[in-house]
Wavefront OBJ file of the C-alpha trace (Angstrom):
o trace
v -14.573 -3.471 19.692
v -13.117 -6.738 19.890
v -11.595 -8.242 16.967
v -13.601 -11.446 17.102
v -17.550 -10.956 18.420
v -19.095 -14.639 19.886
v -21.583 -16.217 17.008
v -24.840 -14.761 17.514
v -23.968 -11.491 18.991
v -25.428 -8.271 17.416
v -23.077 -5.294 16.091
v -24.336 -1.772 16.504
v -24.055 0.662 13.907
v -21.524 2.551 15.227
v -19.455 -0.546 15.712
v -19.488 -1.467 12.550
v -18.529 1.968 11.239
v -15.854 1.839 13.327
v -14.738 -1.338 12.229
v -15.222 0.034 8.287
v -13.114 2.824 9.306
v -10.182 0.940 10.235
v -10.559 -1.837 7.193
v -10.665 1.310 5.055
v -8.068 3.662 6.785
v -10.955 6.094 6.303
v -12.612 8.432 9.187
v -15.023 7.456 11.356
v -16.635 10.995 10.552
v -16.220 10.211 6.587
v -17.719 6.852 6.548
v -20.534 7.152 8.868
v -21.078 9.855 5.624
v -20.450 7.376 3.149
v -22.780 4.787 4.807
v -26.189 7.396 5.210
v -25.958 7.944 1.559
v -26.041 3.977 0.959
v -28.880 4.012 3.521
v -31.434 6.511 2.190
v -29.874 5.632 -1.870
v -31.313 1.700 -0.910
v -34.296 2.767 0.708
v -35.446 5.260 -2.315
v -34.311 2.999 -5.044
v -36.237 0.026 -3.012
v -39.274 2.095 -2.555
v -39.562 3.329 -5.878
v -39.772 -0.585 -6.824
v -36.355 -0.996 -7.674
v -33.810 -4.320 -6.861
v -30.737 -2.872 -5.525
v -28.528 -6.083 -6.282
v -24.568 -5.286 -3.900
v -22.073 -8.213 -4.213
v -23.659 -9.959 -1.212
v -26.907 -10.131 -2.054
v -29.784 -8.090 -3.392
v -32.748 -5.714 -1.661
v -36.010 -6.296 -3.166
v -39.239 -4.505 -2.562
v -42.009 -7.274 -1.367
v -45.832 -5.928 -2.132
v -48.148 -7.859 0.561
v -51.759 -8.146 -0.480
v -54.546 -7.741 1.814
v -55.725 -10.775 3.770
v -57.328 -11.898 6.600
v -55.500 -12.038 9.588
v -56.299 -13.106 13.752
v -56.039 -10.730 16.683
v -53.436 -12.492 18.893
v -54.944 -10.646 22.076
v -58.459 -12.201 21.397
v -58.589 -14.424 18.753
v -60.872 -12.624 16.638
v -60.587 -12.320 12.827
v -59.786 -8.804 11.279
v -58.597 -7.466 7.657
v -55.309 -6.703 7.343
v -54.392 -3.639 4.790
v -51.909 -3.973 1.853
v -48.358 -2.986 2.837
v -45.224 -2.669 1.595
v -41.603 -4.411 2.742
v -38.583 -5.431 1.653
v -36.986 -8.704 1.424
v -32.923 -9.256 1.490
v -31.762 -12.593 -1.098
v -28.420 -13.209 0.259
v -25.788 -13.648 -3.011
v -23.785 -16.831 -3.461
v -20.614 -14.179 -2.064
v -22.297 -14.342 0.985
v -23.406 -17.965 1.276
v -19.974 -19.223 -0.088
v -18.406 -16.669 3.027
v -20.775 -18.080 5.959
v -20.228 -21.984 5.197
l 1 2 3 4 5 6 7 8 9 10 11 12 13 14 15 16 17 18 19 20 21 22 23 24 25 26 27 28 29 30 31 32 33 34 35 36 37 38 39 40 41 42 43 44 45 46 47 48 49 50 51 52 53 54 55 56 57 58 59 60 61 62 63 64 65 66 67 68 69 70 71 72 73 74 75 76 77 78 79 80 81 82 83 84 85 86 87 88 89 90 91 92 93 94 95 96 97 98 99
């Protein structure tokens, strides 16, 4: 991977466990561990209704009401069902680091 990626481009996962490895001085093998566990510990805390607040910012569950939406294929109007999602507030860490 190179060490400086143009603005804009996209890191895969397994670049940027790579790249965590060798910050660390950990395994590739150990972190890609490590980083599941975060996953599926964010996603059920999150799910269960939970803000999971890291140094960077903080995963919040969003609830989205029903409402009335428009079929983009025809125009016509149609319900749309409650759902759930998740929205990321980026910390002031992370603001202060991008500008």
């Amino acid at each position: 991977m190179p060490a400086k990626l143009p603005t804009g481009s996209k890191i895969s996962q397994s670049d940027l466990y790579s790249l965590i490895a060798k910050n660390s001085g950990q395994a590739e093998t150990v972190v890609a561990t490590v980083m599941g566990a975060f996953q599926e510990s964010v996603l059920e805390q999150a799910s269960e209704g939970h803000d999971v607040a890291l140094g960077i910012g903080t995963f919040k569950r969003a609830d989205k009401g029903a409402r009335d939406g428009t079929n983009p294929s025809n125009g016509q109007k149609i319900k749309i069902a409650p759902s759930n999602g998740v929205r990321f507030k980026v910390g002031a860490k992370f603001k202060k680091h991008l500008n």
